[in-house]
N, C-alpha and C positions, 0 to 999 in steps of 0.2 A: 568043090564038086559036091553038090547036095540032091535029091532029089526032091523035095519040096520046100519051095523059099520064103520067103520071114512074109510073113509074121513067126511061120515054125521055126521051130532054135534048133533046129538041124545042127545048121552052120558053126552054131556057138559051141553047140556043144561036141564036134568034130575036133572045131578047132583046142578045146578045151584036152580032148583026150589027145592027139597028138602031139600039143604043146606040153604035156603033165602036169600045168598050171593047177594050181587052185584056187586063187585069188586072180578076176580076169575081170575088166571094164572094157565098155562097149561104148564108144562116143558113137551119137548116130543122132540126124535132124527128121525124124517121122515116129508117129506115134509106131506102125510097126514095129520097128527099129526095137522101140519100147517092148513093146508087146514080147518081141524075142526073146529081150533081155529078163524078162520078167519069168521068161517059161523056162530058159535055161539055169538062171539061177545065178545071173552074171548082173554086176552093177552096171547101173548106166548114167550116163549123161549128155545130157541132152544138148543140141545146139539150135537155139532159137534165133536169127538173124535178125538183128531190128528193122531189118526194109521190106522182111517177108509178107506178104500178104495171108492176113489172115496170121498172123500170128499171136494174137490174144488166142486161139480155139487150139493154137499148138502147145503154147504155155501152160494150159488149161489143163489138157490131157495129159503129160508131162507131169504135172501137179498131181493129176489126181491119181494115177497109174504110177505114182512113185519114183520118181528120176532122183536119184541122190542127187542131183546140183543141174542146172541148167546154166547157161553161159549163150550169150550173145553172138560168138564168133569163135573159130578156133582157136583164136591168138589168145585167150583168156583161160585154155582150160587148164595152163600150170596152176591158175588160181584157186582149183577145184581137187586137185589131185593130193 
């Protein structure tokens, strides 16, 4: 239940105080996603599908907006964790 949605890290950061987490990753396939993670202060990583269209311009922003790891598919992200 958030009242404004991501890009705002509303979410993240609800989720964060109710959880009492302090250490929290965020797998998410959209630069928003990113953007959230960046504003709550939560790691992310990114999932970039090889069939996606337009996925050189997801990679890209991903890269430059800082994704500790990026991954292909969900089935790979123990490889990242």
């Amino acid at each position: 239940d958030v009242a404004v949605e991501k890009p705002d890290p509303e979410g993240l950061v609800k989720i964060r105080e109710l959880s009492g987490a302090s250490d929290l990753t965020y797998v998410g396939d959209t630069a928003d996603d990113l953007r959230a993670a960046n504003s709550a202060g939560v790691r992310f990583i990114g999932v970039a599908a090889s069939d996606l269209p337009d996925r050189e311009v997801l990679l890209k922003q991903f890269q430059d907006m800082g994704a500790s790891a990026i991954v292909p598919d969900i089935n790979s992200l123990e490889e990242v964790l």
